[in-house]
C-alpha positions as CSV (number, residue, x, y, z in Angstrom):
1,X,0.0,0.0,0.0
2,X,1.1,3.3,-1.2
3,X,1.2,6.3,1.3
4,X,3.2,8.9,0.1
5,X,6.3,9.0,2.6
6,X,5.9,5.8,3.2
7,X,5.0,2.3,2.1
8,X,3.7,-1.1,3.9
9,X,5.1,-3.7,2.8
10,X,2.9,-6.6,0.6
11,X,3.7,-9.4,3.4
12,X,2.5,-6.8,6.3
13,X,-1.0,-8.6,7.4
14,X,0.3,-11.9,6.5
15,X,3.3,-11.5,8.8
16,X,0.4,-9.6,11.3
17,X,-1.3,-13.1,11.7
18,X,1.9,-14.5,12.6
19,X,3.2,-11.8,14.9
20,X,5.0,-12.6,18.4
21,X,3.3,-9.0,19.0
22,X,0.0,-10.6,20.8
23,X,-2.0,-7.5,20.4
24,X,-1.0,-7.0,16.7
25,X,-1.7,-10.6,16.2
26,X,-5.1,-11.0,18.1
27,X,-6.4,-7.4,16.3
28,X,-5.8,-8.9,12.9
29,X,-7.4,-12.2,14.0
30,X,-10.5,-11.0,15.2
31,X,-11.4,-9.1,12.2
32,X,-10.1,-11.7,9.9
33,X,-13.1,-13.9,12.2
34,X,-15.8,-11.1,11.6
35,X,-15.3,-11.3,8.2
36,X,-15.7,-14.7,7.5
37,X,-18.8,-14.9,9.6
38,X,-20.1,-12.2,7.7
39,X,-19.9,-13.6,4.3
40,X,-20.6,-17.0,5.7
41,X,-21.3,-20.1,3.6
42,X,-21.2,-17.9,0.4
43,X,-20.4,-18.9,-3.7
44,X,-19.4,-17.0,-6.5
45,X,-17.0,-14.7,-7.8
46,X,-15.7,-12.2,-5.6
47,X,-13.6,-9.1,-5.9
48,X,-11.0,-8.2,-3.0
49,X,-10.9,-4.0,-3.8
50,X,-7.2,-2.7,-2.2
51,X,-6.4,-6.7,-1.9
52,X,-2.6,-5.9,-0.8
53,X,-0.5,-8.8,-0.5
54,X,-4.1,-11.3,-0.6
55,X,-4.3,-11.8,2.8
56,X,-7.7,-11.6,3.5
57,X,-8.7,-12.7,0.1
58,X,-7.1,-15.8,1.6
59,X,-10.0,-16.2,4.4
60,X,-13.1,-16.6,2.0
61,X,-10.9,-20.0,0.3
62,X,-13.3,-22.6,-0.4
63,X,-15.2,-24.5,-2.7
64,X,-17.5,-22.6,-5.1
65,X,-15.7,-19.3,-4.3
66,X,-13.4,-17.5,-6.9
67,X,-11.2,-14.5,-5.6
68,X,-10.4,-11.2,-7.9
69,X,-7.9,-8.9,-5.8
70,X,-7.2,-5.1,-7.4
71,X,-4.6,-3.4,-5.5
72,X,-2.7,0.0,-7.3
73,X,0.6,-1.2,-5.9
74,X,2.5,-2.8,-8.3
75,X,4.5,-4.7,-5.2
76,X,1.6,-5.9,-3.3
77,X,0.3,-7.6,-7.1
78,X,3.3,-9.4,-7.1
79,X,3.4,-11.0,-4.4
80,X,-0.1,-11.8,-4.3
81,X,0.9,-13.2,-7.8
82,X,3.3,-15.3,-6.2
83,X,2.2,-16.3,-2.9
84,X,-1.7,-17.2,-4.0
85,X,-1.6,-18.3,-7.4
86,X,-5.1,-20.0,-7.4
87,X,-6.6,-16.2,-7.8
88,X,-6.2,-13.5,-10.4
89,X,-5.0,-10.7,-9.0
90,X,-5.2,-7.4,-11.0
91,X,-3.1,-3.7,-10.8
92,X,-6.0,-1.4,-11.0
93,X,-7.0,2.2,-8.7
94,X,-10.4,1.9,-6.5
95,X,-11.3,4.8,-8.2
96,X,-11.9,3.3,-11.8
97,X,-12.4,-0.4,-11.5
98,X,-11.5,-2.3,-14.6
99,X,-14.5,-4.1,-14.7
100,X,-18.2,-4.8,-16.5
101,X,-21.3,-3.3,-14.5
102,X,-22.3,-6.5,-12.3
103,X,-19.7,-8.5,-12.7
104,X,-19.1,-9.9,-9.1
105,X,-21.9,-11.4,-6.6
106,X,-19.9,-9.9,-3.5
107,X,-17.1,-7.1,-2.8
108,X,-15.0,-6.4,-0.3
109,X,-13.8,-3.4,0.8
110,X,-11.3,-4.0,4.2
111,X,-10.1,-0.7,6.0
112,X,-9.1,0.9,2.3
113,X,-11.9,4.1,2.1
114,X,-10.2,6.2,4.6
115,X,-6.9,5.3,2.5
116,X,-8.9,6.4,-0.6
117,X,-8.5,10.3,-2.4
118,X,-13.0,9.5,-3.0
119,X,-14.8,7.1,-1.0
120,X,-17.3,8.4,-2.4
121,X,-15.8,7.5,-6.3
122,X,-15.1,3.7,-4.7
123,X,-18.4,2.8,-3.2
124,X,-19.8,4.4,-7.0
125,X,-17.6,2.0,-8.5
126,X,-18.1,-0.6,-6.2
127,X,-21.9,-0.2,-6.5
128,X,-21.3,-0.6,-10.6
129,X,-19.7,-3.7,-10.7
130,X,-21.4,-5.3,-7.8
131,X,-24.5,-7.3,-7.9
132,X,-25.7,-8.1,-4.4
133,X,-23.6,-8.3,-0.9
134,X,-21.0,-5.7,-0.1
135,X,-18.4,-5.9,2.8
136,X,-16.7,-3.0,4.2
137,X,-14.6,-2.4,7.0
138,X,-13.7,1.1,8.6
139,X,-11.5,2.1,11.7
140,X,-14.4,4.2,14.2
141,X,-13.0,7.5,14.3
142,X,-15.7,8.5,17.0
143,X,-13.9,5.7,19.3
144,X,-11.6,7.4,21.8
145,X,-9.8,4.2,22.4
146,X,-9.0,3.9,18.7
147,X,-7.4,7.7,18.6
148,X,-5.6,6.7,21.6
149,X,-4.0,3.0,20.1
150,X,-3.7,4.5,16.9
151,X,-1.8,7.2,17.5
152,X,0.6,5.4,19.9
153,X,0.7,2.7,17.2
154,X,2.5,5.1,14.7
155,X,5.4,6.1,17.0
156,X,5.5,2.5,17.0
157,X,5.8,-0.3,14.5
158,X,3.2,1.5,12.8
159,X,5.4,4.1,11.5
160,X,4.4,2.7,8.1
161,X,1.0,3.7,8.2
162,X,1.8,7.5,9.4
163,X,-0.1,9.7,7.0
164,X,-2.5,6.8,5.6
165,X,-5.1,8.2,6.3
166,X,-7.0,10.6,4.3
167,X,-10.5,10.5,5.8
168,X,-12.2,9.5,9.1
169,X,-15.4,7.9,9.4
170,X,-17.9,6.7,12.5
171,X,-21.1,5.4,12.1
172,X,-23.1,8.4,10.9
173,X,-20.2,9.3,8.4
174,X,-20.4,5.6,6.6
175,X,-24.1,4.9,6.8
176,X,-24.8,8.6,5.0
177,X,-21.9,7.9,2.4
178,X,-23.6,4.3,1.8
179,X,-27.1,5.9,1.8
180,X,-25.9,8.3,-0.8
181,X,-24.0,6.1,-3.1
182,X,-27.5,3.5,-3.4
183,X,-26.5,1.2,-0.9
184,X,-28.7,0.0,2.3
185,X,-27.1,-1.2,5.7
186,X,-28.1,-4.8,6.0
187,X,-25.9,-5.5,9.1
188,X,-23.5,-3.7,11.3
189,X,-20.7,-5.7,13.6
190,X,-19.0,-3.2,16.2
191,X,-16.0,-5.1,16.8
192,X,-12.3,-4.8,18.8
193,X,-14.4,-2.8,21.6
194,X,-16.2,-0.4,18.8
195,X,-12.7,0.4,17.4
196,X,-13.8,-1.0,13.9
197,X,-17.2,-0.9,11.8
198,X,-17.9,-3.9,9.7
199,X,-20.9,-3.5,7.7
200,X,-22.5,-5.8,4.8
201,X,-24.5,-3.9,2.5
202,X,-26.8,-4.7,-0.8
203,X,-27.7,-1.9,-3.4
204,X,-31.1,-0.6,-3.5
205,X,-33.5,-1.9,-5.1
C-alpha cells in the first residue's frame, strides 16, 4: 500500500497473523473472524478492492468461491501473484475499477476508504460492478480508544502507516456515504471494543 512518505510492505497482514506482537496478532485475528462470519457459507465470484498482499482474500478459500484482488501497488500484485496463485490478481485504482457493470456477486472493501483520495468515487464503483452483498470495514473515528491506540501505534511499528489516512469515518459518516452512493445497511458488527465498523450492505432496489 502506497502512502506517500511511506510504504507497507505486501507481506505486512500476512506476517500480522503470525506476529510474536499478541495485540498486533489477536487485532488482525479478530477481524479476519468477523469477516468470514459475515460472508458465511457464500459462492461465487468475488472481488477483494485494495487486496494488498491477498491476505484476507485468503479467508473466504473454499469451494464454489473464486477470488479477484485489485490493489494500485505494483509490489503488493506481485506478491499476491506469487504467494496465491489459485486467484487473479489485477493492478488497478479503486477509483476506476477495470471491470463490466455487475460483474461480481460480492465485494469487499477491508479498512481501504479512509486510504482512498473518494470514498465516495469507490463505493460508485463498487456499486457498478457489484450485484448483491458488499463488505466493508472502517476504523471508528468516534472511538476514543482507537485515537488513543492508533496514534501510539505510529510512533510504534506503525510508523508505516503514518499519513494513511485521508479520511475518518464513525457510524453516521459511513451509513450517510452508503445511503448516498444507493446502498442499504443490512448489518452492522462493532468489533475490537467499537474500534472497527464492519458493515454488509446490498444496493437498493
Amino acid at each position: 500500500m502506497l502512502n506517500g512518505k511511506y510504504k507497507v510492505p505486501p507481506d505486512w497482514y500476512d506476517k500480522a497473523v503470525v506476529s510474536f506482537n499478541v495485540f498486533h496478532r489477536f487485532w488482525h485475528l479478530k477481524r479476519i473472524r468477523v469477516l468470514a462470519n459475515l460472508l458465511d457459507k457464500f459462492n461465487g465470484l468475488v472481488l477483494d478492492v485494495g487486496c494488498d498482499g491477498g491476505t484476507i482474500s485468503d479467508i473466504f478459500k473454499q469451494d464454489g468461491v473464486w477470488i479477484v484482488g485489485i490493489d494500485i501497488d505494483v509490489d503488493a500484485i506481485r506478491y499476491a501473484s506469487v504467494k496465491r496463485r489459485c486467484y487473479s490478481w489485477v493492478l488497478a485504482d479503486a477509483h476506476y475499477l477495470p471491470f463490466k457493470k455487475e460483474s461480481f456477486d460480492a465485494v469487499l472493501c477491508i479498512e481501504v476508504l479512509e486510504h482512498c483520495c473518494s470514498p465516495r468515487n469507490v463505493m460508485e464503483e463498487i456499486k457498478r460492478v457489484s450485484r448483491s452483498e458488499v463488505l466493508v470495514l472502517i476504523p471508528n473515528s468516534a472511538s476514543r480508544l482507537f485515537r488513543i491506540i492508533w496514534g501510539i501505534w505510529l510512533k510504534l511499528k506503525g510508523r508505516v502507516w503514518i499519513g494513511s489516512h485521508l479520511h475518518e469515518f464513525n457510524n453516521v459518516i459511513a451509513e450517510t456515504l452508503f445511503s448516498s452512493c444507493g446502498f442499504k445497511v443490512l448489518l452492522l458488527k462493532k468489533t475490537l471494543l467499537g474500534m472497527l465498523l464492519a458493515y454488509k450492505l446490498e444496493k437498493h432496489t
